[in-house]
Each structure stands twice: as C-alpha cells, then as structure tokens.
C-alpha positions in Angstrom: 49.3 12.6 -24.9 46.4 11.0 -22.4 45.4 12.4 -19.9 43.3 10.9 -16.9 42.2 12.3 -13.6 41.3 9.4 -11.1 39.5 10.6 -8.4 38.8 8.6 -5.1 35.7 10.8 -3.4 35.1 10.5 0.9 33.1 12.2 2.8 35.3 15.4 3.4 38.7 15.0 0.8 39.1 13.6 -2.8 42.2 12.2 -3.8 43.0 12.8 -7.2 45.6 11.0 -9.2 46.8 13.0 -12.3 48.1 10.0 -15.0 49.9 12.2 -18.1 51.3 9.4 -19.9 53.9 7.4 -18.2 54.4 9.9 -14.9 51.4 10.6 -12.6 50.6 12.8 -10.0 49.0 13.1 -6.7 47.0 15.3 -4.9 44.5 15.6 -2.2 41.4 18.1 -2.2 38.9 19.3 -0.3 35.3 18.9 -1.4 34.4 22.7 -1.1 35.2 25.7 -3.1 38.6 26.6 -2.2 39.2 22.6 -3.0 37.2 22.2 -6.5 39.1 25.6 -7.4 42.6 24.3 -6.9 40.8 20.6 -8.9 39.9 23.2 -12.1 43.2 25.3 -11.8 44.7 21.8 -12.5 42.3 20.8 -15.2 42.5 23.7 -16.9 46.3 23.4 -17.4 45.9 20.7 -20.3 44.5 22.3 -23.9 42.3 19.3 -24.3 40.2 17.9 -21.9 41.2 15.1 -19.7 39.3 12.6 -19.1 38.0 12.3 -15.7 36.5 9.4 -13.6 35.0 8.6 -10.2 33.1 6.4 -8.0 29.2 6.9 -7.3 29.8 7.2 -3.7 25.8 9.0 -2.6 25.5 12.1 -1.5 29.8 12.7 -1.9 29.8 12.6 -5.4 27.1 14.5 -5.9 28.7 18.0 -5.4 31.9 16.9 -7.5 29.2 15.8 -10.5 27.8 19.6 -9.8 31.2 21.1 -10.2 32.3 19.3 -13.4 28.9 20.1 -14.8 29.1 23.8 -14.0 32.2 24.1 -15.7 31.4 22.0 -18.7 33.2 19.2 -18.0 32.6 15.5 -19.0 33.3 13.0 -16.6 32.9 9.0 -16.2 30.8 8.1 -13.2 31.6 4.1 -12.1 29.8 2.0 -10.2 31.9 1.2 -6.8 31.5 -2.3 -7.5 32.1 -2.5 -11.1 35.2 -0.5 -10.3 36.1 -2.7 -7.6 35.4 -5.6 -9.8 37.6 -3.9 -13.0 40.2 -3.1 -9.9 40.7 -6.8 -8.6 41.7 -7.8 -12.7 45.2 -7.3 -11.6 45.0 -3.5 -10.8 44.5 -3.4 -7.2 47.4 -4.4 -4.4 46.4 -2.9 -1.9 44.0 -0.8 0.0 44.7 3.2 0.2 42.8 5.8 -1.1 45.8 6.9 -3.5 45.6 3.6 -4.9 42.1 3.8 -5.6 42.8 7.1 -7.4 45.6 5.5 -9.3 43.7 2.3 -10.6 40.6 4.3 -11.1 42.6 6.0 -13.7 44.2 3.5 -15.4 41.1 1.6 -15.9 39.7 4.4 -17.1 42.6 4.2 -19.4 42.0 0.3 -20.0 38.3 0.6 -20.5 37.7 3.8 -22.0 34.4 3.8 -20.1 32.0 6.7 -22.2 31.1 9.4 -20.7 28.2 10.0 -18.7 25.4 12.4 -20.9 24.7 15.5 -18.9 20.7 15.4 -18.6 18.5 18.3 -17.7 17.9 19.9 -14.4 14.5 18.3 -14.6 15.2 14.7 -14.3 17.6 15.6 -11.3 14.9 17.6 -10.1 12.8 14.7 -10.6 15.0 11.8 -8.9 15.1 14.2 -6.0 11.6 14.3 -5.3 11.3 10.7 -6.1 13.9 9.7 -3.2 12.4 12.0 -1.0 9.2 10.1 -1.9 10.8 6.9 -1.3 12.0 8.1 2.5 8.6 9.2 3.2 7.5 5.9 2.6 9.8 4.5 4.6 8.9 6.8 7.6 5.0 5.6 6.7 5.8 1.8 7.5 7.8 2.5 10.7 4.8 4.6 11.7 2.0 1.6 10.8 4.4 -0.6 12.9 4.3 1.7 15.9 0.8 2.0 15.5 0.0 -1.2 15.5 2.1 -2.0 18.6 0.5 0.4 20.6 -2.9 -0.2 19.6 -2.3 -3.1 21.6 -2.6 -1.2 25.0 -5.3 0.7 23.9 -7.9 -0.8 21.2 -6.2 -3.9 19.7 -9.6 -5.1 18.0 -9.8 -2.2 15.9 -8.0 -3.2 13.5 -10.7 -5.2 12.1 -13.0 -2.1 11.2 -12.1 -2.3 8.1 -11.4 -5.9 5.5 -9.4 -3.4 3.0 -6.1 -1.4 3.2 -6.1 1.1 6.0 -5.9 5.0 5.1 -7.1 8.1 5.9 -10.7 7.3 7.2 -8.8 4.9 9.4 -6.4 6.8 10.6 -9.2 9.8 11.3 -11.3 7.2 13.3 -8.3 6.0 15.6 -7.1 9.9 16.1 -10.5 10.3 17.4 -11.4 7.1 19.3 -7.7 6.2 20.3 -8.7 4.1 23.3 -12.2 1.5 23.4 -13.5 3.1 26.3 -14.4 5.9 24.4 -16.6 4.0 22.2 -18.1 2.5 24.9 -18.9 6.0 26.7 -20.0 7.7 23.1 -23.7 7.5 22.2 -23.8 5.4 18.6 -25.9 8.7 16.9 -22.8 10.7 18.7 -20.2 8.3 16.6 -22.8 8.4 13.3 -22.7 12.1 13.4 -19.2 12.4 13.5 -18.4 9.7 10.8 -20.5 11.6 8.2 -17.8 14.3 8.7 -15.2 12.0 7.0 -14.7 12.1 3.0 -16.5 9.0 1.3 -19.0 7.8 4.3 -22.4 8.6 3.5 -25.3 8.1 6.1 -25.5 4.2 5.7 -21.6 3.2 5.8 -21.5 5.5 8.9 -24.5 3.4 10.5 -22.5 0.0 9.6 -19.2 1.4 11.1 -20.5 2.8 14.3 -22.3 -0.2 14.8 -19.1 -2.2 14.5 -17.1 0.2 16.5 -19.4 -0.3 19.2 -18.6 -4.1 18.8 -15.2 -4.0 18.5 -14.8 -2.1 21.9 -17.1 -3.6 23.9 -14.8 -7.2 22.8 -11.5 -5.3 23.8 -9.6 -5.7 27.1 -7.0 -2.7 27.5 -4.1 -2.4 29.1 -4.3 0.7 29.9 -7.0 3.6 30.6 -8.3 6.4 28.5 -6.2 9.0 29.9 -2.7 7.0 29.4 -0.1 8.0 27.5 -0.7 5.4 25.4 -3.8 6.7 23.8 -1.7 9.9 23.3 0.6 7.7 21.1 -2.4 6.4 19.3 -2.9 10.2 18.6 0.3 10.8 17.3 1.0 8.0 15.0 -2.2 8.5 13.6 -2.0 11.7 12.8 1.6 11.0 11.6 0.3 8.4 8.9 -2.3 11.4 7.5 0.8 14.4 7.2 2.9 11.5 5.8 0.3 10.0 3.2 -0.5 13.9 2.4 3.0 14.8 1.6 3.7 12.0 -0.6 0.9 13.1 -2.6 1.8 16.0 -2.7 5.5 15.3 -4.3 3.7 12.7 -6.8 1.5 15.5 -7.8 5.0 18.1 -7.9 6.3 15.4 -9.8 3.9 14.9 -12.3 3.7 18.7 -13.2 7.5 18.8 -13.4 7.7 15.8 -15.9 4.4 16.9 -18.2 6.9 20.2 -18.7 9.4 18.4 -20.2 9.4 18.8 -23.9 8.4 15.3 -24.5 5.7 12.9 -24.3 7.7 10.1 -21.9 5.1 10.8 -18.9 1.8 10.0 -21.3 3.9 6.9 -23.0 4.6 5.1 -19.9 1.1 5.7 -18.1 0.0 3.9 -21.7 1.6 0.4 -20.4 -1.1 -1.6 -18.8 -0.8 -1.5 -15.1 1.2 1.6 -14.8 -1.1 3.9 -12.6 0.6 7.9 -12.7 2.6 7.0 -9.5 4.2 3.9 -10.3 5.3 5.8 -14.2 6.5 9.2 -12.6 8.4 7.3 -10.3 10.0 5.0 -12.8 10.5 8.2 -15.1 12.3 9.7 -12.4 14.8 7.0 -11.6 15.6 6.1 -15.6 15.9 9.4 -16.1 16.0 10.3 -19.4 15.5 7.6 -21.1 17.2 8.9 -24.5 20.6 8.8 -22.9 20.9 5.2 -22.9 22.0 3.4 -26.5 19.8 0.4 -26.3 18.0 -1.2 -23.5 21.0 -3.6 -22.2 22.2 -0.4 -20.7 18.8 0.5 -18.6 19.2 -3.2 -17.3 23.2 -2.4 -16.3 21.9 0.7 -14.8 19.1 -0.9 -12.6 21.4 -3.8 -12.0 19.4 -6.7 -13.7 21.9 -7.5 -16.2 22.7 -11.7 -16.1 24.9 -13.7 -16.5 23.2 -15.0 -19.3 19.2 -14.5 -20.8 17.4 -15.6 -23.3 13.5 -14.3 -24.1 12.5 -17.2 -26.0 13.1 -20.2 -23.4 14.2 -19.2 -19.9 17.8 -19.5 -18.9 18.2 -22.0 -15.7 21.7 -20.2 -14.8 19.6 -16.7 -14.9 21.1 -13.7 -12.0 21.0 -10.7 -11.9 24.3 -8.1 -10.8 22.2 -5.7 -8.3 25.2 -3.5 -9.4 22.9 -0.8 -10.5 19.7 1.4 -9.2 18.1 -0.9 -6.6 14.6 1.9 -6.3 14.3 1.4 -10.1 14.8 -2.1 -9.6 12.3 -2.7 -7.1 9.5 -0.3 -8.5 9.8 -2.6 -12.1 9.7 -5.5 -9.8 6.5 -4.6 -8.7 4.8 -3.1 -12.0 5.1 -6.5 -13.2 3.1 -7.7 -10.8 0.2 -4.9 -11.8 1.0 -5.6 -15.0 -0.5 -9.4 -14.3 -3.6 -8.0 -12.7 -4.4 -5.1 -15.1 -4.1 -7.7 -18.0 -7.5 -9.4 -17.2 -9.3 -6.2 -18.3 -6.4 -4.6 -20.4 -3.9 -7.2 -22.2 -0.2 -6.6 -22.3 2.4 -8.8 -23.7 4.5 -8.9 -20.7 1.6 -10.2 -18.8 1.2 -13.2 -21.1 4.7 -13.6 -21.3 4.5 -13.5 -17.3 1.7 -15.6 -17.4 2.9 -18.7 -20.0 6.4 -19.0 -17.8 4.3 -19.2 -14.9 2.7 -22.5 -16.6 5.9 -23.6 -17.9 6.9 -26.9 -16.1 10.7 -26.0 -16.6 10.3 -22.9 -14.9 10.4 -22.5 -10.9 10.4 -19.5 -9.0 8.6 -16.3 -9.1 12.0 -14.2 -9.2 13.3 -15.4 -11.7 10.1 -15.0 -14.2 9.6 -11.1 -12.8 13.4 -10.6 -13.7 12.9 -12.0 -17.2 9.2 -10.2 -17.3 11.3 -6.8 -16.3 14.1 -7.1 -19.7 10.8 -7.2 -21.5 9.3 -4.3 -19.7 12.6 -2.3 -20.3 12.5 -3.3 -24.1 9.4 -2.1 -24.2 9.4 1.6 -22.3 12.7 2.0 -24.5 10.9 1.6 -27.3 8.1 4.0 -26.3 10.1 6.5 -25.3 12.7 6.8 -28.4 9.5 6.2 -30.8 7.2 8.8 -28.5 4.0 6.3 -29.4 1.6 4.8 -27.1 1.2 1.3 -25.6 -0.5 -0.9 -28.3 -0.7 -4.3 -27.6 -1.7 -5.7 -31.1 1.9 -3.8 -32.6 3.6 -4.9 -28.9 2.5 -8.8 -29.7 3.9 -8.3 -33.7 7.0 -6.7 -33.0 7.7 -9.8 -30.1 7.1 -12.5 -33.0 9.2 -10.8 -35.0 11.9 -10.6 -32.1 11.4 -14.0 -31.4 12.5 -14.8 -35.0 15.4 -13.0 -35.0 
C-alpha cells in the first residue's frame, strides 16, 4: 500500500496530510521538537518508508529538511511554483493550507517526483557562506549609495580622484579627508606623507594624488562645514565599505579552504574555464552544489531556473524563455561569467565565448538576454562535464566535442 506524507510548511506549524491508499489523514505540527517528534512517531508507524514531500519555503523548510535528514529519511523538496503549477492541473479548488497538504500528496502520487540526494555537510556549509556573501554585498551597495549621497554636503568632486573602480585606497582617503576644507587646510607634503601609508602608492602616485586632491577641493562648494555631522557620515560609510569588503574576503577565502577539502577536484575544474576568477567558481560551486547529484545537465538548468520553453544550440530559438523557477543567485552569477567569459577570450579562448561572440553577429539574433541564456546551457554542459569527468578546461577537446554535438 502507498504511502504519502504531504506537508504544507509556514512559519510556525506544518500541516501534514497522511494519504494511505484511498483514506487520508490530517494533522497539524509544530516546527520544533515536541512537533517533529509527534511527525517521526507517525512516520515510524509504516514498515516501509513513506514517501514524503514539501514546498521549498526559505528558511521554514530548512529545519524540517534537517529533521528528515537526521533521521535518515528521504524526502521530495518542490519548487512552490512548480507545485502550484502541478496543483492548478485540476488538483487545487481552493485555497487552505490542508488542501495544500492534500494536493501536495497526491501529486506526489501523480508525479512520483525522485527524491532529493542528501549531499554533504560541506556544500551546505558552503551555500551558507555564499548567501551570507551575497547579503554582504548587498549591504556594500546600499553603503556606496549612502556614500555618495552625502558626499554631496561635504566633498562632491571627490569622486573623480580616481578613473577606476573605487576600493580601499578610496575609501581610506575619504575616512581621512571626509570634508574639502580639510584639503584645503592640510599642507600637500602633509597629504604626500600620509598617502605613502596606504598599500600600493609609492612616492610618485602619492605626488599625483595629493596634487589632485588639492584640486578637487579647492573646485568644491560644501554645504556644510568640517565639523558637521555630515562629515561624520562620510566617516562611517567609509569605514563601513572597508569592514564590509574585508569580510567578504574573508568568507571567499573560508570558502575556498572548505571546497579544496572536499574529496574532489570540482574547485580546480571550474577555476579552469576561461574567465572564471576563484570567486566567481567557489560561488558557483556553492549554489550547484554538488554537481554529481544531478543526472544530466537539463536538471542544473531546472534548478537555476533557465529551462525554456523550447532551445536549440545549433540555430537560436525565436520563442526562447526561461522559467526563473529555480536558483535565481546561480542564475545571476552564470549570467555574469558569461560576460567574463567574452573578455577573458581575447587572451584565453573558450568555446562559449565564440559561441557568444558568432550569435552576437548573427543578423537573426536580437537581444543580449537571450544569447547569455543560450551562452549559460552551454556553460552548464560544460561545468557538468568537468565535474563528472574531473579534467580540466581544454579548449581544443571543448571545440571537438561541440562539432560532434552539433552533429548529433
């Protein structure tokens, strides 16, 4: 006899939907110990396992996943729009949270969705740091925002000290000299002096800088004086944007350590790829996963939520979209390797940069999006490949193989 648990996860309850054959029953839970024990005391009442499915719902599901997993349990973990979708195919009537537990069973029962593969603490490890990553980031860009806006008051025109991207040396500068008027009242050696301080300004860079300091202040009109709060926030968000950059190194270089003590080369074969500098492959690394657990690259592109409608790697498909159903981080950090793919291929070719590069040309192709979204299946065929073969990038096998494809 089958037997299904459906259970529809919220923040504080579960409700879990027992289908044994024709009957079913229902239950609510709490999503603590006293509730996951009364969950296992009603799994453990069937001899053979019962199959077991829920919604990804965040950081909800996550301590349900830990349970099952802790007592050796397999489970199916659905996408809440792939459910919903599966749902709407004459399951769903209406809206209650004991229907959702019912129809999540029976299209468990429908579908026979596989099970998810249990994968080591690592690569949890590993997505956890990588999301924390991702935060951090986010918390840098509100900070540059802020910056910039009250930079404003205070020393609008220094923002063109430097032509390149603004980091550390910058951030040093404006911590120190948060308002013009102290440029103006500093003696140029007195500025000189104090630049040398900073990592990767010798003598003559420091001369240049100063000199354009001096410039830069002596052009600005604040708003506000030296002693305003203003120039305090200068402080702060400057100083912000240096503990901020500093801890996300830091987790890249936790992360890095934790994935070279894997028992696997995955790391080394993805920093291979042309374009893929250590953070960009640790971070995709860390939201695939392991990579092993999927049965053929269609699945990676279900799990980031690229798969279309329709796709085709010979001639591009006009109709082409994409689900977003799936891992929208992976998504977007693919999105953008393809993009440093293209640029690292002027000194080291890839495949998927010609590939890019010939659609790009292609008069019966329009639209960057839909040439990265094709350029990504390629990408995902090809870290699949690395991974389950453990070799290296090589573009002369990578260009064979793709004639070969192409044939087929």
């Amino acid at each position: 006899m089958q037997v299904v648990f459906g259970i529809d996860v919220s923040k504080a309850t579960s409700t879990v939907c027992e289908l044994i054959g024709e009957s079913k029953n229902e239950l609510t839970i709490t999503n603590d110990l006293p509730g996951f024990t009364l969950l296992l005391k009603d799994l453990a009442a069937f001899s053979k396992q019962p199959q077991i499915i829920f919604e990804a719902t965040g950081v909800y599901s996550r301590r349900l996943q830990a349970f099952l997993e802790d007592y050796d349990y397999d489970y199916v973990i659905i996408n809440p729009l792939k459910a919903k979708k599966e749902m709407d195919l004459g399951l769903r009537h209406n809206k209650t949270d004991r229907t959702d537990a019912y129809h999540l069973a029976l299209i468990q029962r429908l579908y026979h969705h596989p099970v998810n593969k249990i994968q080591a603490n690592a690569y949890h490890q590993l997505n956890a740091l990588s999301r924390f990553y991702d935060q951090l980031t986010a918390d840098l860009v509100m900070a540059k925002n802020r910056l910039h806006q009250v930079l404003q008051s205070t020393f609008p025109e220094v923002e063109q000290l430097f032509c390149t991207a603004k980091g550390f040396n910058y951030w040093k500068i404006i911590s120190h000299y948060p308002h013009c008027e102290l440029i103006r009242q500093a003696q140029e050696r007195e500025i000189i002096n104090w630049l040398i301080q900073l990592k990767g300004i010798g003598i003559k860079h420091a001369q240049k800088t100063a000199a354009k300091l001096k410039k830069l202040a002596n052009m600005t009109y604040p708003v506000v004086s030296e002693t305003s709060v203003e120039a305090e926030q200068v402080q702060y968000y400057a100083q912000r944007l240096i503990n901020l950059n500093e801890q996300r190194e830091n987790l890249i270089s936790r992360m890095v350590k934790l994935a070279k003590s894997l028992p696997n080369h995955d790391l080394e074969n993805l920093e291979s790829i042309p374009g893929f500098a250590q953070t960009t492959a640790v971070r995709v690394l860390a939201e695939l996963g392991d990579i092993r657990r999927f049965s053929n690259p269609n699945k990676i592109n279900a799990f980031i939520g690229i798969d279309p409608g329709r796709y085709q790697s010979g001639e591009m498909d006009s109709s082409l979209s994409i689900t977003k159903h799936g891992n929208a981080i992976a998504r977007k950090l693919l999105y953008r390797a393809i993009g440093q793919i293209d640029n690292a291929a002027k000194t080291n070719p890839c495949h998927i940069a010609d590939y890019y590069e010939s659609k790009k040309r292609s008069l019966q192709t329009k639209g960057f999006k839909k040439i990265a979204i094709a350029s990504i299946h390629k990408l995902i065929r090809t870290i699949y490949a690395l991974i389950i073969n453990d070799q290296l990038y090589n573009y002369n096998v990578a260009t064979h193989n793709q004639k070969d494809f192409s044939r087929n």
